[in-house]
C-alpha positions in Angstrom: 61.3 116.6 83.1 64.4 114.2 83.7 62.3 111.3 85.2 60.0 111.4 82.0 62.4 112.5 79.4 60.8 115.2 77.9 61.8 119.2 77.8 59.9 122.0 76.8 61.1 124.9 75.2 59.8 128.6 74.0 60.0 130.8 71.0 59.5 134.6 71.0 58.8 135.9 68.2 58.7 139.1 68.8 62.5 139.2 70.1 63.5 136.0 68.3 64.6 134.4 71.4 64.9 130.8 72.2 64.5 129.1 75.3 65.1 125.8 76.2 65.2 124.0 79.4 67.7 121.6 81.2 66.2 118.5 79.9 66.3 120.2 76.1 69.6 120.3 76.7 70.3 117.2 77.5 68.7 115.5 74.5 70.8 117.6 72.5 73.8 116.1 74.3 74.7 119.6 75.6 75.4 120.7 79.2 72.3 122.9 80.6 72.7 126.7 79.6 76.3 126.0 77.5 75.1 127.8 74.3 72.3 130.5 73.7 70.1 128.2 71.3 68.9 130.5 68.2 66.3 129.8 65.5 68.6 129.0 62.9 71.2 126.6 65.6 68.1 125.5 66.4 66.9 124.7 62.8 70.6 123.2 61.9 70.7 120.5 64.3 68.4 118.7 62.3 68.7 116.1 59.1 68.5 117.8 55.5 65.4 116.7 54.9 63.6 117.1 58.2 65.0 121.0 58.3 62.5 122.4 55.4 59.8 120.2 56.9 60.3 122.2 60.3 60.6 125.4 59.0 57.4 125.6 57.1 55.4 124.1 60.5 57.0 127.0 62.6 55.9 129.2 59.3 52.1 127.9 59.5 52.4 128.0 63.4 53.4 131.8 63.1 50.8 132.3 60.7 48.0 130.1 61.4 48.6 130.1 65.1 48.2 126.1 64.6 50.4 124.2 66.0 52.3 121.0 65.2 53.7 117.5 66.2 56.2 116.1 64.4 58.7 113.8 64.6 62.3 114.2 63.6 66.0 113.2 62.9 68.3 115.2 65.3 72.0 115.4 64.5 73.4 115.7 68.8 76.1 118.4 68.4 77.6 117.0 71.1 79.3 114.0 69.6 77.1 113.6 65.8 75.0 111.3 67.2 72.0 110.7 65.3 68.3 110.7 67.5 64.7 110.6 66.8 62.7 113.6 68.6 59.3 114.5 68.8 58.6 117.5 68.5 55.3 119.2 69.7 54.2 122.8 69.5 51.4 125.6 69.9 51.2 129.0 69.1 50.2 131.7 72.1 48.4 134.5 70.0 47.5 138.0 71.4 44.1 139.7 71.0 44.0 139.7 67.4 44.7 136.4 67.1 48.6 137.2 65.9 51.2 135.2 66.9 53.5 135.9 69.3 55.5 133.2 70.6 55.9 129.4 70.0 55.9 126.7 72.9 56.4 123.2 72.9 57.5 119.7 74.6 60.8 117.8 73.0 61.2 114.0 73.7 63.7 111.5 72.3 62.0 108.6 71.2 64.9 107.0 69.4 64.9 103.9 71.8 60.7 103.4 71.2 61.8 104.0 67.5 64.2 100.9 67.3 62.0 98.9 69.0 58.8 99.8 67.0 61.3 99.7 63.5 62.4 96.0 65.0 59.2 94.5 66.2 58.5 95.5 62.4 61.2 93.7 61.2 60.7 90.6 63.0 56.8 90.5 62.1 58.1 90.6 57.9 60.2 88.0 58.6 57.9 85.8 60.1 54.9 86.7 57.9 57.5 85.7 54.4 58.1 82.5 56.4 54.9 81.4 57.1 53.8 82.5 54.0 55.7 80.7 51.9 56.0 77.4 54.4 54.6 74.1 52.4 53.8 73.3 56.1 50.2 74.5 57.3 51.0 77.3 60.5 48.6 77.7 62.7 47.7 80.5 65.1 44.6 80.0 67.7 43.9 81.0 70.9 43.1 79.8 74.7 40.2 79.0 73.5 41.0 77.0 69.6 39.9 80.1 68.0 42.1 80.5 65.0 43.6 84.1 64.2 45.6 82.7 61.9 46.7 80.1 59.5 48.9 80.1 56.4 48.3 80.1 52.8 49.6 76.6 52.5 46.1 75.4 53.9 44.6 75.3 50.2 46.9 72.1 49.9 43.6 70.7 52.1 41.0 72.7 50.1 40.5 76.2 52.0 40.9 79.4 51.7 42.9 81.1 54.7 39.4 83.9 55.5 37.7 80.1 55.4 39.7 79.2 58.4 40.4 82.6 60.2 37.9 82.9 63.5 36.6 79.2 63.4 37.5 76.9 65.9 40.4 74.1 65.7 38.4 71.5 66.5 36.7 72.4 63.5 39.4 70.7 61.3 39.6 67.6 63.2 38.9 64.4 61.7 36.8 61.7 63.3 34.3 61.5 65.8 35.7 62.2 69.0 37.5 65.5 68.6 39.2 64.7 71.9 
């Protein structure tokens, strides 16, 4: 569970206990075994607005015996903290299909959030810049194939879907494309 960063954890419903291991622990910024997690410490350690969201999965779970995966704000109690967990649970039912305890994995994903949230970032920016370029931009392939160009190439009389997928050498004036 250390090397890949994810815990699991168990809910029993009949006795209302909570189990988490080590590495649950750990993403909580919390030494193994310091606290006996309960369902509403449990529930609390989460952002305002993720808390109702999670209570009415664990709800369905416990009465669907569906489970869930959702992703989450986690306030660390440990030092405040903010992460970004996944969360993903199923339900173990008895005979008649009842309920009876709650199981799961728990990740922090917080760093492959930032990136994901700045890769996103970075792409806006350069879309609005080569969007609104007067200068034609260009993107083709290995092979001249263009998977991109701006808007800025109706200045030469096109349409940018007129452009997307043909090849460069396409565009080139003269006789000798070479």
């Amino acid at each position: 569970e250390a090397l890949a960063g994810i815990g699991h954890w168990r809910y029993d419903l009949a006795t209302e206990q909570v189990f988490w291991s080590d590495q649950v622990y750990r993403i909580h910024g919390l030494e193994p075994r310091s606290i006996a997690p309960d369902f509403p410490t449990v529930i609390a350690a989460y952002h305002a607005d993720d808390q109702a969201v999670l209570v009415g999965l664990v709800s369905r779970a416990i009465s669907t015996g569906e489970g869930y995966a959702f992703k989450l704000r986690l306030k660390r109690p440990s030092d405040g903290e903010q992460r970004i967990v996944r969360a993903v649970a199923d339900a173990r039912c008895d005979g008649e299909g009842r309920a009876i305890e709650l199981f799961g994995v728990f990740q922090d994903i917080t760093e492959d959030e930032n990136a994901r949230m700045q890769i996103a970032e970075s792409e806006a920016r350069y879309r609005l810049l080569a969007e609104n370029a007067r200068d034609i931009i260009v993107r083709a392939g290995r092979q001249g194939i263009i998977s991109y160009v701006s808007p800025s190439c109706r200045l030469l009389g096109f349409e940018p879907d007129q452009v997307v997928g043909h090849s460069t050498l396409e565009f080139v004036a003269g006789e000798d494309p070479r």
